[in-house]
N, C-alpha and C positions, 0 to 999 in steps of 0.2 A: 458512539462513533469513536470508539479509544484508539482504533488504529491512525483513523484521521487525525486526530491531536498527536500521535505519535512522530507521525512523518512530520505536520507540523513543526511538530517541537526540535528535529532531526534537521529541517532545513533552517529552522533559527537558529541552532545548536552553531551549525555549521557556517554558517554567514559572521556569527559572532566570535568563533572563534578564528575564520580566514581572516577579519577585520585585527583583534587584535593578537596575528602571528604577523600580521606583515608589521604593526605597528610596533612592535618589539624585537622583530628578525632581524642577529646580526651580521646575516649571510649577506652578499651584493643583491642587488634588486634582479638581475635578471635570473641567479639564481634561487632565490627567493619565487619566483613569479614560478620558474619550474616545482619548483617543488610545491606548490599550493596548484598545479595544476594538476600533479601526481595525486594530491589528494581530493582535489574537487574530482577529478574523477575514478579515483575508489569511491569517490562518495557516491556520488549517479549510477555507479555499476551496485550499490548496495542498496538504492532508493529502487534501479528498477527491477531488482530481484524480490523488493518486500511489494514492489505494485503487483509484480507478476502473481505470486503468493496468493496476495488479496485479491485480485479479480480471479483468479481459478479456486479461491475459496467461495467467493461470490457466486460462480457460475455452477459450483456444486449444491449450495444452498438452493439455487432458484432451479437446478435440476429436481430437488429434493421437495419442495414445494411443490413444483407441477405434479407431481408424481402423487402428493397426499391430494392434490387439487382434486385429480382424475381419481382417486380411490375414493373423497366424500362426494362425485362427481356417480359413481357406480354404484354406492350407495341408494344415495337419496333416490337416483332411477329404481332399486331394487326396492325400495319403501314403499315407493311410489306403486310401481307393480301389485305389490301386495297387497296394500290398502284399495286399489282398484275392486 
């Protein structure tokens, strides 16, 4: 599950570094707050482009799966056959 620990790590990454930018920013707080809002959300627009990724890698896999399913699925019918 290395993607899972990835995003993990991407939304610790991220909390930890909004945490101490605000604690170190010497901009004013309300412009401060924008601008971590600019980036909390590049952040979200980059977590749901890597979710998107991963569930249409998912759903090609399990395409991919069913597909050999149904091939030892015609098989084993065809063995079966035979040995009849």
């Amino acid at each position: 599950m290395e993607k899972g620990s990835l995003i993990l790590g991407m939304v610790a990454g991220f909390t930890l570094g909004a945490a101490a930018g605000m604690l170190v920013a010497p901009a004013r707080g309300a412009k401060t707050r924008r601008r971590l809002m600019h980036i909390a959300a590049d952040y979200i627009q980059t977590l749901n482009e890597k979710f998107s990724a991963y569930t249409d890698e998912l759903i090609h896999e399990f395409k991919r799966a069913k597909s050999l399913a149904e091939k030892g699925k015609l098989g084993f019918e065809e063995a079966k056959r035979i040995m009849q």
